[in-house]
C-alpha positions in Angstrom: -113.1 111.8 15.3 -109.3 111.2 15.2 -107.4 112.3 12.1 -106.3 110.1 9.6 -102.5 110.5 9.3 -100.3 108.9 6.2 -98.6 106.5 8.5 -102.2 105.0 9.5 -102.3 103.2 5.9 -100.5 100.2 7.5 -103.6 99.6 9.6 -105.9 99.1 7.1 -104.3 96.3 5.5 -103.9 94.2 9.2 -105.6 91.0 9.1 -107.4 90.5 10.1 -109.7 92.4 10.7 -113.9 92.4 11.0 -116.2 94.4 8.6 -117.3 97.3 11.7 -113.1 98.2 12.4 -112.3 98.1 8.3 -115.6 100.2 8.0 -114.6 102.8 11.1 -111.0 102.9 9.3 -112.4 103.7 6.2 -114.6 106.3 7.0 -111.7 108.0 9.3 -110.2 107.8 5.3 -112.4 109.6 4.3 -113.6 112.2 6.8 -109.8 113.4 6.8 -109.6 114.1 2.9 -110.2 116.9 1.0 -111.6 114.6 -2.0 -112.3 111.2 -1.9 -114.2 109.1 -4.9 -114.7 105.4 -5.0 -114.8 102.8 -7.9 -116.6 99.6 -8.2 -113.9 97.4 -10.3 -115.7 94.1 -10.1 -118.4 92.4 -8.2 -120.3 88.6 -8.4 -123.3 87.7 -7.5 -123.0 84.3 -7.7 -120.2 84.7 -5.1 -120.9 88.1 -3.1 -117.1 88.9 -4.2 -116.5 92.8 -4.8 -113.6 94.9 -5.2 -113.9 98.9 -4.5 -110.9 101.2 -5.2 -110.9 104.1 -2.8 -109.3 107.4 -4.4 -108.8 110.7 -2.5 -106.3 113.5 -1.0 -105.3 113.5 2.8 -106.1 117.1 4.4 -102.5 117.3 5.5 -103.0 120.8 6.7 -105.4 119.7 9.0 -103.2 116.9 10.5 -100.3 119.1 11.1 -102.3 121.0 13.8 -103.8 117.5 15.5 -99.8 117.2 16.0 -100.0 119.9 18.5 
């Protein structure tokens, strides 16, 4: 799996987008940190609304040899 690199932010936030790319994005998040932990802030279930914050460090080390 690719590394997730800083500048790859930007392509999480593209709309759209559908639930499988936001999920394979996510996960590429996650599998490239050194610490990752994840908040549920809200949810409805009248509605099915939910927000999740997403909290973690990048394993920049790591990235810096997918550069070469």
């Amino acid at each position: 799996m690719p590394r997730f690199r800083m500048d790859d932010f930007r392509s999480i936030e593209s709309a759209p987008t559908s639930p499988a790319n936001l999920r394979s994005k996510i996960g590429e998040v996650i599998l490239s940190s050194t610490h990752a932990k994840c908040r549920v802030e809200s949810m409805n279930p009248e509605t099915g609304e939910y927000r999740i914050v997403l909290q973690g460090t990048l394993d920049r080390e790591a990235s810096k040899f997918d550069e070469f």
